[in-house]
VEXRO-223114 format. One record per residue: residue in three letters; y, x, z of N, C-alpha, C, O in turn. Coordinates in Angstrom, 2 decimals. Example, Ala and Ser with C-alpha at 12.3 -4.5 7.8 and 13.67 -1.06 7.14 Angstrom:
REM VEXRO-223114
PT    aa       n_v       n_u       n_w      ca_v      ca_u      ca_w       c_v       c_u       c_w       o_v       o_u       o_w
PT   ALA     -5.69     13.19      7.80     -4.50     12.30      7.80     -3.30     13.20      7.80     -3.32     14.24      8.46
PT   SER     -2.25     12.85      7.08     -1.06     13.67      7.14      0.03     12.90      7.87      1.14     13.41      8.04
END
This chain:
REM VEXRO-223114
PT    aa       n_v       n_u       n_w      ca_v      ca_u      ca_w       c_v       c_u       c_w       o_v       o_u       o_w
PT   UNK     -1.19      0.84      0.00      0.00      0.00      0.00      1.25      0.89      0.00      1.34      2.05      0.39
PT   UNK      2.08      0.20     -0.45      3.27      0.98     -1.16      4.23      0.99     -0.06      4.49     -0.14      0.34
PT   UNK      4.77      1.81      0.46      5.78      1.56      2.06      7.24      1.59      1.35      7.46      2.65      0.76
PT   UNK      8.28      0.61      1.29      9.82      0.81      0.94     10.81      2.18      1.49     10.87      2.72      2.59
PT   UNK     11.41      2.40      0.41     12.11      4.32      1.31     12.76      3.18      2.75     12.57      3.76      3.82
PT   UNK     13.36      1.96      2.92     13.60      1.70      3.65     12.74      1.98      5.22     12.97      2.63      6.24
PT   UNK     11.81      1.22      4.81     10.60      0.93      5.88     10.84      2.54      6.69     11.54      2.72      7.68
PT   UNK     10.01      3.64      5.91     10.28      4.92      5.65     10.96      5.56      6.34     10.52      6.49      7.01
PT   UNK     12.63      5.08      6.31     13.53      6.05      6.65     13.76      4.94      8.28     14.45      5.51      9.12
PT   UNK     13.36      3.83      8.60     13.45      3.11      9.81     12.13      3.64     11.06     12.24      3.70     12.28
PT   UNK     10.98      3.96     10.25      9.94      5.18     10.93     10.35      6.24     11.11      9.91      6.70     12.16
PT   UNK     11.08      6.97     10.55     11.24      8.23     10.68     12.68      8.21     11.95     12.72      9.04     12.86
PT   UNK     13.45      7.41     11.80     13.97      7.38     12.89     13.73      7.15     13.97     14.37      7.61     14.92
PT   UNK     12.67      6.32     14.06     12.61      5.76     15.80     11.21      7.10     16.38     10.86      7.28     17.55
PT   UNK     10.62      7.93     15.00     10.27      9.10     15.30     11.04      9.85     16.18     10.59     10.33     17.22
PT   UNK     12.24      9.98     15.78     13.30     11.21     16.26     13.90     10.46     17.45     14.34     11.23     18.30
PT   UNK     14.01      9.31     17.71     14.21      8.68     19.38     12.95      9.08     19.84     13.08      9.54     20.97
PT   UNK     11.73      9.12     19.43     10.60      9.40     20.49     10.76     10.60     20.58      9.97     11.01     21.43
PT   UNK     11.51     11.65     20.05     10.93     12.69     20.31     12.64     13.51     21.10     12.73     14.29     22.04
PT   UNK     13.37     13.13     20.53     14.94     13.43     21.68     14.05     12.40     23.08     13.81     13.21     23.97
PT   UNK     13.69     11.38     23.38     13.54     11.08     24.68     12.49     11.59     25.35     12.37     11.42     26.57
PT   UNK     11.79     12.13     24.76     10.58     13.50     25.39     10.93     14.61     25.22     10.13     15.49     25.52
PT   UNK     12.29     15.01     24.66     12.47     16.45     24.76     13.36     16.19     26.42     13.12     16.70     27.51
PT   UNK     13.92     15.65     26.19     15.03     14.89     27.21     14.36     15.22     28.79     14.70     16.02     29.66
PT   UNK     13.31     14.28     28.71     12.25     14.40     29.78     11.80     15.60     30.51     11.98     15.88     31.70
PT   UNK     10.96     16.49     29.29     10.45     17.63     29.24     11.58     18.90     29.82     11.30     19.73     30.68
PT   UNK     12.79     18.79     29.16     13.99     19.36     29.89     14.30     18.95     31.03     14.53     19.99     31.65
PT   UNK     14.49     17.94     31.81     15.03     18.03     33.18     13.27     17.93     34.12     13.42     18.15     35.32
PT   UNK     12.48     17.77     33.91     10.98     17.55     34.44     10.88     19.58     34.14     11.70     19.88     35.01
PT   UNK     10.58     20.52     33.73     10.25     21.66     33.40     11.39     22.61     34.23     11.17     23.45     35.10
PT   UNK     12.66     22.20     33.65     13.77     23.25     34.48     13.81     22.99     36.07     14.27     23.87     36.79
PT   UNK     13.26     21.59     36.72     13.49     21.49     37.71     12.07     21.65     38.49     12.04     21.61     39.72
PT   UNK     10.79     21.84     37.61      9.56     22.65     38.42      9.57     24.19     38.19      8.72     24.87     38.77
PT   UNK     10.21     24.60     37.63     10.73     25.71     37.20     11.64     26.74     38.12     11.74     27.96     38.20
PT   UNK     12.21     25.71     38.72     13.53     26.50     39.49     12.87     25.89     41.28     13.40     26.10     42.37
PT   UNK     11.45     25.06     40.94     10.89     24.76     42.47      9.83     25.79     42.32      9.00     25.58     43.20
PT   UNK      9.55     26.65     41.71      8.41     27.69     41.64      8.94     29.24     41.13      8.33     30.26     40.80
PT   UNK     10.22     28.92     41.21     10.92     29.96     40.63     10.36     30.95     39.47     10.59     32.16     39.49
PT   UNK      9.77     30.44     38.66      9.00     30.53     37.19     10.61     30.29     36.10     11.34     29.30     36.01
PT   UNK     10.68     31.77     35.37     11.71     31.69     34.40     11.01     31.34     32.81     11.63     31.29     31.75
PT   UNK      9.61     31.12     33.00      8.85     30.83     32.02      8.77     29.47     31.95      8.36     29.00     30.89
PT   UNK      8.99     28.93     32.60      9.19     26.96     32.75     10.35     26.55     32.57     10.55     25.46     32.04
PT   UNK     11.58     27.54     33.05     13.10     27.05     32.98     13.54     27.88     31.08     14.31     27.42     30.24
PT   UNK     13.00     28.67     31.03     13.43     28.76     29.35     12.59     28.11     28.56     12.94     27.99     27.39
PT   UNK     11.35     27.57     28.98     10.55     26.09     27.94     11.90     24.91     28.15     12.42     24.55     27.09
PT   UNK     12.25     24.54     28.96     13.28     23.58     29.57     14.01     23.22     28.30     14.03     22.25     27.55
PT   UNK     15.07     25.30     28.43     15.99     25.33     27.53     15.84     24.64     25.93     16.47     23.83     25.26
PT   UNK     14.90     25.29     25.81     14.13     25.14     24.45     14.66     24.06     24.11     15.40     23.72     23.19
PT   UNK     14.03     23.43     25.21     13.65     21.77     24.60     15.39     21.05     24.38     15.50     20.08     23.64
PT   UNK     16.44     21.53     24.97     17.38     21.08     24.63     17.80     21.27     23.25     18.20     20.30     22.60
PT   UNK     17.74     22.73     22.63     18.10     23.67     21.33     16.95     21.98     20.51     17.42     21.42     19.52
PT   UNK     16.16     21.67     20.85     15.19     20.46     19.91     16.15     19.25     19.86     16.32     18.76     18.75
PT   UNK     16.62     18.85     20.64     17.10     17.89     21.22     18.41     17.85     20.13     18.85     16.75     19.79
PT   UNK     18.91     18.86     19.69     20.54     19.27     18.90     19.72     19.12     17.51     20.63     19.02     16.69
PT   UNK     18.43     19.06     16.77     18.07     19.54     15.62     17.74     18.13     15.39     18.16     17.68     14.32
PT   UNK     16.84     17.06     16.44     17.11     15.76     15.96     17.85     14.77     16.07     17.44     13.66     15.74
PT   UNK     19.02     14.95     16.51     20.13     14.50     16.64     20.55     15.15     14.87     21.22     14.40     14.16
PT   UNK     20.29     15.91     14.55     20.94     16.40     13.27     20.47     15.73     12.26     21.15     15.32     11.32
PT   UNK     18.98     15.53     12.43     18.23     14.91     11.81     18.54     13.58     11.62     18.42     13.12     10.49
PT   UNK     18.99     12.75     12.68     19.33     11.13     13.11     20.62     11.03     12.02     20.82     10.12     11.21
PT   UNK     21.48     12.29     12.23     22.92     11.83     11.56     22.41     11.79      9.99     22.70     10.81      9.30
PT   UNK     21.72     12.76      9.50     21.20     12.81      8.23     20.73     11.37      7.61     21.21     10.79      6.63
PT   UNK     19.53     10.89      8.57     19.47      9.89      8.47     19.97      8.46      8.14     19.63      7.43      7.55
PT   UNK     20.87      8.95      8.76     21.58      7.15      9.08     22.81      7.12      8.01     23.44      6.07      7.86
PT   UNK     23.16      8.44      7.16     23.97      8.39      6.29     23.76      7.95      4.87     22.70      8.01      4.24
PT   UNK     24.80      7.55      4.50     24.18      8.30      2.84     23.61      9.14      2.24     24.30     10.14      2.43
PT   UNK     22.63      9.47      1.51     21.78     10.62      1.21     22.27     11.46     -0.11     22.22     10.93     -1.22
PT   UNK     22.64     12.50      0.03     23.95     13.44     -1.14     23.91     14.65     -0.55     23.97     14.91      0.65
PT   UNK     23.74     15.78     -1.98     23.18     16.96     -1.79     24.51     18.10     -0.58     24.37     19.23     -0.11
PT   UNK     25.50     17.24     -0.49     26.09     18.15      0.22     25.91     17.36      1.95     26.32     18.07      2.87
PT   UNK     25.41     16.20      2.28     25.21     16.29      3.26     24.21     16.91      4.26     24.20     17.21      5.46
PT   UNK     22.77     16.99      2.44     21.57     17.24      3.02     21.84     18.57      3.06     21.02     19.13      3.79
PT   UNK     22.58     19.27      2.64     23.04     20.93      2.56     23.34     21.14      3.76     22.54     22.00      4.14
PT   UNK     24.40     20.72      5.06     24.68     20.01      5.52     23.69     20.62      6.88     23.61     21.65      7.55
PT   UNK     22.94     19.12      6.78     22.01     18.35      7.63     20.72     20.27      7.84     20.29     20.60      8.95
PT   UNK     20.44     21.05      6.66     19.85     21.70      6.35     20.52     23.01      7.40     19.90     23.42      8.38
PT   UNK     21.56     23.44      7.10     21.84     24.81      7.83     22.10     24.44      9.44     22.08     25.23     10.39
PT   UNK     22.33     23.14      9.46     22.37     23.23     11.14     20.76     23.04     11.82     20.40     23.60     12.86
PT   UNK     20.03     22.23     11.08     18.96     22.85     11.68     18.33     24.17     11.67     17.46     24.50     12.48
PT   UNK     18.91     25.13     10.46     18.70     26.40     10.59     19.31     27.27     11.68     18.76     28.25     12.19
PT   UNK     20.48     26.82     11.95     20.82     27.13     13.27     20.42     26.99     14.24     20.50     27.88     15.09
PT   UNK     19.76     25.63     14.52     18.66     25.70     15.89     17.50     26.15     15.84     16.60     25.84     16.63
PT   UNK     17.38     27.04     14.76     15.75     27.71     14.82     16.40     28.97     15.13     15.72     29.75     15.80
PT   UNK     17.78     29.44     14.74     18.08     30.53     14.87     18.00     31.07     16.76     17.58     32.09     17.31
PT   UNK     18.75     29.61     17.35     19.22     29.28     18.32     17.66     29.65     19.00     17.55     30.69     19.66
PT   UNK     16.78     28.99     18.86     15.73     29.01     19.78     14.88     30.69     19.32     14.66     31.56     20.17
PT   UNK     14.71     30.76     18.62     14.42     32.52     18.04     15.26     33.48     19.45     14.84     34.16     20.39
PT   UNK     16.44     33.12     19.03     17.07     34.26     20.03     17.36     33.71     21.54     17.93     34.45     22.34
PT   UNK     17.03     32.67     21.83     16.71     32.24     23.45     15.19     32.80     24.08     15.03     33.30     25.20
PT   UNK     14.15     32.57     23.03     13.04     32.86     23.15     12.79     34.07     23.00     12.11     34.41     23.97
PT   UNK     12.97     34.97     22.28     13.04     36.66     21.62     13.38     37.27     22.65     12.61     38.06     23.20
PT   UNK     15.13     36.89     23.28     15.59     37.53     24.13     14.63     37.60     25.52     14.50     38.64     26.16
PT   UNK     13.98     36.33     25.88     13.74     36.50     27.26     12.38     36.56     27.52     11.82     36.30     28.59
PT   UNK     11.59     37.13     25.83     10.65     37.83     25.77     10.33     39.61     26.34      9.71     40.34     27.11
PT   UNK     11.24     39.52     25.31     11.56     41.05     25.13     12.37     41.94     26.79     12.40     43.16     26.91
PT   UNK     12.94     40.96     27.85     13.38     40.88     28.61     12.25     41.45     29.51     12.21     42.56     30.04
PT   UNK     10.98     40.04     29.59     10.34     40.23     30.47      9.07     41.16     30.33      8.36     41.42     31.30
PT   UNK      8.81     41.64     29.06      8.40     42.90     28.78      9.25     44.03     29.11      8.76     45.16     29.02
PT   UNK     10.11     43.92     29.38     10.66     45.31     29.90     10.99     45.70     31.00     11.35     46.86     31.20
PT   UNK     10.91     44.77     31.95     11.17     44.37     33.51      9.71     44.14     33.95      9.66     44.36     35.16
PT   UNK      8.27     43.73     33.36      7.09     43.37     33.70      7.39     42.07     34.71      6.51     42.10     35.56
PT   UNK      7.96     41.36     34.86      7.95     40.42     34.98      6.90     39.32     35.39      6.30     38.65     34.55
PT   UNK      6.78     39.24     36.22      5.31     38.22     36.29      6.06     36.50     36.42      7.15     36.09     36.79
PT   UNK      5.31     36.12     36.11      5.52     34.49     35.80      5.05     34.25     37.13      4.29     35.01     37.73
PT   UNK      5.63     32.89     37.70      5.38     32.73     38.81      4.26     31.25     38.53      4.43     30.48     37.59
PT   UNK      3.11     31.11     39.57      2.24     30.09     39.19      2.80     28.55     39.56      3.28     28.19     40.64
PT   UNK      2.56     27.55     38.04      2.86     26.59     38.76      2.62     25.52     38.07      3.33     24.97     37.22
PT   UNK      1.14     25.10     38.63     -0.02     24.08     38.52      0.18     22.90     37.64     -0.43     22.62     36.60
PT   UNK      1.62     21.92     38.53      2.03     20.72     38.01      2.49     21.26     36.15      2.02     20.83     35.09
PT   UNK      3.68     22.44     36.41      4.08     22.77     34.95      2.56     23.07     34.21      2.32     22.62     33.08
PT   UNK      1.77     23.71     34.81      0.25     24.05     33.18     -0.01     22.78     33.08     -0.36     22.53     31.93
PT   UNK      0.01     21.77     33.83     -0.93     20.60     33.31      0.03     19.99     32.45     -0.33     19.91     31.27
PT   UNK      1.38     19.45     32.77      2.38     18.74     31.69      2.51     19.87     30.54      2.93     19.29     29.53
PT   UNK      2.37     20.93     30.33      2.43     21.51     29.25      1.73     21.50     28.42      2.16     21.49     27.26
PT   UNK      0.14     21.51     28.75     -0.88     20.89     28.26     -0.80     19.55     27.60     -1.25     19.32     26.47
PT   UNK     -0.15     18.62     28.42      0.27     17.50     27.82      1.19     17.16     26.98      1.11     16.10     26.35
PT   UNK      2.35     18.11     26.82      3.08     18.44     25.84      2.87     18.90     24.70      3.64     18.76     23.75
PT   UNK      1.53     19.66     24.67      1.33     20.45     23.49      0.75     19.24     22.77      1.18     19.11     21.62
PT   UNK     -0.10     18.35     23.17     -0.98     17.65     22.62      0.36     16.38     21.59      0.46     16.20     20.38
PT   UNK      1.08     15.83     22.64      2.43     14.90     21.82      3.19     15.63     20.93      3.68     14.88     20.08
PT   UNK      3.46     16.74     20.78      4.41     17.68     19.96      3.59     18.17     18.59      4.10     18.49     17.52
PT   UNK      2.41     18.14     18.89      1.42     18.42     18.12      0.70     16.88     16.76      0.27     16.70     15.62
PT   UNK      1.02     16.30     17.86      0.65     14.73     17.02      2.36     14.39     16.69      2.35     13.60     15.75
PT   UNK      2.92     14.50     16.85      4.39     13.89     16.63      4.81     15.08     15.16      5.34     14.86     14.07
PT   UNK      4.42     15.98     15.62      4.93     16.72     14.11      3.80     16.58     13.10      4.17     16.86     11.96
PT   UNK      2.08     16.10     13.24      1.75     15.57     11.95      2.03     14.36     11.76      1.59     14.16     10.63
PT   UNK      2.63     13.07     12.27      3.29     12.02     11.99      4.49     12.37     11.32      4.66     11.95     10.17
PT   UNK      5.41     13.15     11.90      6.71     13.17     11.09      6.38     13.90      9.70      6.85     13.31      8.72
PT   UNK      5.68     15.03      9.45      5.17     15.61      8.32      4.89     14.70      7.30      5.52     14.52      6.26
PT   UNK      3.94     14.16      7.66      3.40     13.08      6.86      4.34     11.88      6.23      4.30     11.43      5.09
PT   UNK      5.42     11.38      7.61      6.86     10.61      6.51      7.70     11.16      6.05      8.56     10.44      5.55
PT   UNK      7.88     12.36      5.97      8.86     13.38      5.69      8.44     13.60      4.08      9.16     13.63      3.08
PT   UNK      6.80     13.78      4.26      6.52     14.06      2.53      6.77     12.87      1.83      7.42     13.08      0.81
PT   UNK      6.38     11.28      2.08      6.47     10.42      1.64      8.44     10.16      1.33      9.07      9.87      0.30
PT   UNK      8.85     10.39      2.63     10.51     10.00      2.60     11.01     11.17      1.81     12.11     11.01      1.29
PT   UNK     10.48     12.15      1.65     11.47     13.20      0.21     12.39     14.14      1.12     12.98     15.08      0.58
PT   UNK     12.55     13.86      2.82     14.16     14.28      3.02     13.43     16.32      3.98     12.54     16.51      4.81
PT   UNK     13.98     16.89      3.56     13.83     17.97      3.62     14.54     18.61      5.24     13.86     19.28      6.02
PT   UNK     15.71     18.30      5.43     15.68     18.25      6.79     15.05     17.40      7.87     15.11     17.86      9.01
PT   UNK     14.53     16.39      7.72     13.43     16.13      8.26     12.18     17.07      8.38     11.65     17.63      9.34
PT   UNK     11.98     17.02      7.37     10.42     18.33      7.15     10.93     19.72      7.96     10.25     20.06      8.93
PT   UNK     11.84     20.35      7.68     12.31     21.58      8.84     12.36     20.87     10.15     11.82     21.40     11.11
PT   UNK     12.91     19.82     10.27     12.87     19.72     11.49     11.06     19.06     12.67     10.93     19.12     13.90
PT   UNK      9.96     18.48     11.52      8.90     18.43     12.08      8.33     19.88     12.21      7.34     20.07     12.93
PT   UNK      8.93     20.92     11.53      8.38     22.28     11.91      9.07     22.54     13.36      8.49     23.30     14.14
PT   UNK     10.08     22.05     13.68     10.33     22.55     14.64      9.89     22.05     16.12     10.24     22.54     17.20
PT   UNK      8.98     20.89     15.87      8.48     19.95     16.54      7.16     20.85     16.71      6.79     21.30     17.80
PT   UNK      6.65     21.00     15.76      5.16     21.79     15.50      5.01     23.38     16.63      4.14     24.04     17.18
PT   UNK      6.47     23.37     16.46      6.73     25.18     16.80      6.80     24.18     18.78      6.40     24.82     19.75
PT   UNK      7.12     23.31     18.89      7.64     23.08     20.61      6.23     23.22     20.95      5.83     23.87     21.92
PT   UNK      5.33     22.45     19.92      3.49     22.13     20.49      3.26     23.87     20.50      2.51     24.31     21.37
PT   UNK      3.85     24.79     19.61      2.80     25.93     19.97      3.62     26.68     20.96      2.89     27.28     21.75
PT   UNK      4.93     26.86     21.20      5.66     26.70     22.71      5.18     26.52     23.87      5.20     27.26     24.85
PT   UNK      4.72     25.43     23.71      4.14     24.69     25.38      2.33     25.45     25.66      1.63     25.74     26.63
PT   UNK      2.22     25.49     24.17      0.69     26.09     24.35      0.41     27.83     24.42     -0.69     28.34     24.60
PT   UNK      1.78     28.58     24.21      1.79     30.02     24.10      2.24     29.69     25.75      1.47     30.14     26.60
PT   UNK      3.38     28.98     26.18      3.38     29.16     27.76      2.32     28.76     28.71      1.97     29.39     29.71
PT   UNK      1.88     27.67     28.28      0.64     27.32     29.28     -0.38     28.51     29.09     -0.94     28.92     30.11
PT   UNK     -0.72     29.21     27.67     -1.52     30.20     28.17     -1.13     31.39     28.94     -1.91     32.15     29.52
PT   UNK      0.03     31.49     28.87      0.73     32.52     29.73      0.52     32.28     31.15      0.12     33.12     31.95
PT   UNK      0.82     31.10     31.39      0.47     30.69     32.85     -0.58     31.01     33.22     -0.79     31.84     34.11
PT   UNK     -1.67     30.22     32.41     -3.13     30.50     32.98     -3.53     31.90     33.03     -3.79     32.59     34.01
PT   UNK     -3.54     32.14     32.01     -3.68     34.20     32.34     -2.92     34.96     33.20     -3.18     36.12     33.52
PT   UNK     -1.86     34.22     33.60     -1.68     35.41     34.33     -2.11     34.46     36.14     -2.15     35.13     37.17
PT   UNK     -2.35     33.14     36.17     -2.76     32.78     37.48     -4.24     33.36     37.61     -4.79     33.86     38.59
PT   UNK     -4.76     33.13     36.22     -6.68     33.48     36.64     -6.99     34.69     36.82     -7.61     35.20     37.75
PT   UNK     -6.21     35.46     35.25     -6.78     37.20     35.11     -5.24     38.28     35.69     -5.27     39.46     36.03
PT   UNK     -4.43     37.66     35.64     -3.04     38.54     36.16     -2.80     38.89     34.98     -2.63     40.10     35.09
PT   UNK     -2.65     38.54     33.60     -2.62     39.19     32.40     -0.75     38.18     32.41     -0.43     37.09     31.95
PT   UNK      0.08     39.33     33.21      1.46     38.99     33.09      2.28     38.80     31.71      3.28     38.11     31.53
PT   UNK      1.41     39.78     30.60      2.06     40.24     29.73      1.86     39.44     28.70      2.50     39.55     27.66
PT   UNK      0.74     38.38     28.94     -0.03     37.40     27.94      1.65     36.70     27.66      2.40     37.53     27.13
PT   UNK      2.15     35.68     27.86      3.27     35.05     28.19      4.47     35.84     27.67      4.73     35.09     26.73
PT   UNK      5.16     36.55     27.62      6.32     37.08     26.44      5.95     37.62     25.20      6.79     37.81     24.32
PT   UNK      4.88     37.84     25.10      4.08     38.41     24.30      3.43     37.36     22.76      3.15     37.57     21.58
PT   UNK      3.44     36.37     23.56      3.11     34.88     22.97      4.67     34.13     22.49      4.87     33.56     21.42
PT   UNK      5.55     34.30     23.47      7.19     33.57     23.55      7.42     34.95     21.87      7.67     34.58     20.72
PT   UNK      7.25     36.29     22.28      7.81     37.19     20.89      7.13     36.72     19.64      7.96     36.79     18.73
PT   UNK      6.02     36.28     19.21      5.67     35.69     18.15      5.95     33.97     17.69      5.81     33.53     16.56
PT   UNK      6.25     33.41     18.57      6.73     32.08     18.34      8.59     32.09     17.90      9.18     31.37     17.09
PT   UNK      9.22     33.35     18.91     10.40     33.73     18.38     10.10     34.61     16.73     11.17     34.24     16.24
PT   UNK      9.64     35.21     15.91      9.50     35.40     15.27      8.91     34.35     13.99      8.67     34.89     12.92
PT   UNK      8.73     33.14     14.09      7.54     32.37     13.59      9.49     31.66     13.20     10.17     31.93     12.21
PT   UNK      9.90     30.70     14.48     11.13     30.51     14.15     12.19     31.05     13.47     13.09     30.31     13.07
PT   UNK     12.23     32.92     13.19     13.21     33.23     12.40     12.90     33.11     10.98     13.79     32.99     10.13
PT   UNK     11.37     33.17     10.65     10.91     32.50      9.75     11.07     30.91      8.92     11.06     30.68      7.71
PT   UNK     11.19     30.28      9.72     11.61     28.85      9.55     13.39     28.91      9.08     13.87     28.48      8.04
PT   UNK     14.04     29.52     10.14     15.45     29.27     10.19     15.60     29.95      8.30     15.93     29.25      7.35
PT   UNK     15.24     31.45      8.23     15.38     31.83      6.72     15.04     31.05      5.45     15.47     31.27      4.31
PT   UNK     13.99     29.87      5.95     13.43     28.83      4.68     14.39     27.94      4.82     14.64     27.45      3.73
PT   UNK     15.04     27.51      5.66     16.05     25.90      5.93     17.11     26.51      5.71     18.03     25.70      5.59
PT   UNK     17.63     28.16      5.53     19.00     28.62      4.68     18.82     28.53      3.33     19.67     28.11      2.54
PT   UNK     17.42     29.02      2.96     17.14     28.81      1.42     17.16     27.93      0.55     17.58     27.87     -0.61
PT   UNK     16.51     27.03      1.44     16.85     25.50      1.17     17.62     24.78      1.12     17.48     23.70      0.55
PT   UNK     19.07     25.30      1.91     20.42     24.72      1.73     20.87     25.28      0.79     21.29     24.39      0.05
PT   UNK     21.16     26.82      0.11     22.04     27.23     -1.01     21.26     26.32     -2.28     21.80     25.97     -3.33
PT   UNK     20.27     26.12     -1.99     19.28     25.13     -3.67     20.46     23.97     -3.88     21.16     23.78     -4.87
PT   UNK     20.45     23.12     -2.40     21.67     22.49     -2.60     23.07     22.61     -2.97     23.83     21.68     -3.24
PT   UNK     23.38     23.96     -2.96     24.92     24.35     -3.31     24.91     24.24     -4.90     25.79     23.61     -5.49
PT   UNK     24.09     24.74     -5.42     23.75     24.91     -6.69     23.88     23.72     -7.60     23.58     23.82     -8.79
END
């Protein structure tokens, strides 16, 4: 059955309310078990989740507008900016806690909601993928990558946690945050590329 771009672009929005009101969540629920376990590995997942929070809001305005190559141009480099944004929040306080050795502090309630995070972030970015190919809109599609990237976020920190509560493997955890920051500068360079197509 044939879905209307309408139908389409009315899914894909109330996508991006489900997923600003679970980043929403995930941010004040994470920074505030975070700062009760004094774990800087729970309070910069927190952050994260706000830098998400600015990319579908970008996404929403895209949305709800008229659709024209200079808005989607637009709509395109600012979500490249929040990949940039989360790259160098994440990078930095990788590279940080590799150099300080740093141990993550344990904290039970955060592995289990992270766990549970990975699993919604993970299903929410093959839902949005999937209307994103059907709906055509390209900042959408960067921005379910960036949804995709929170699920492997929550799952590079939760393994950080667990390794370093079970085996003491401190180093598991920035080590995991430096390749997810790298994965994102990746993304941010495709959603610039993708905007000059539009200048053109």
């Amino acid at each position: 059955m044939t879905v209307s771009p309408l139908s389409l672009r009315r899914r894909a929005v109330r996508l991006q309310y489900a997923t600003v009101a679970w980043n929403a969540g995930e941010a004040v629920l994470t920074i505030s078990l975070g700062l009760s376990a004094g774990s800087l590995a729970l309070i910069g997942f927190g952050a994260d989740s706000i830098i998400e929070i600015f990319a579908s809001f970008v996404v929403l305005w895209h949305l709800r507008g008229e659709t024209h190559r200079h808005r989607t141009r637009r709509a395109l480099r600012l979500v490249a900016v929040a990949f940039v944004m989360l790259a160098v929040s994440i990078g930095v306080a990788a590279i940080r806690d590799l150099w300080t050795g740093r141990v993550a502090e344990e904290s039970w309630p955060g592995i289990v909601y992270l766990a549970v995070t990975a699993v919604v972030m993970f299903g929410l970015a093959h839902i949005k993928r999937r209307v994103a190919a059907d709906l055509g809109s390209e900042p959408f599609t960067a921005e379910a990558e960036m949804t995709f990237l929170d699920g492997l976020l929550s799952s590079a920190t939760l393994s950080g946690l667990l390794l370093n509560a079970l085996l003491s493997w401190w180093w598991a955890d920035p080590l995991a945050g430096l390749l997810i920051a790298i994965i994102a500068v990746r993304e941010a360079t495709e959603s610039f590329e993708e905007a000059r197509e539009f200048s053109r």
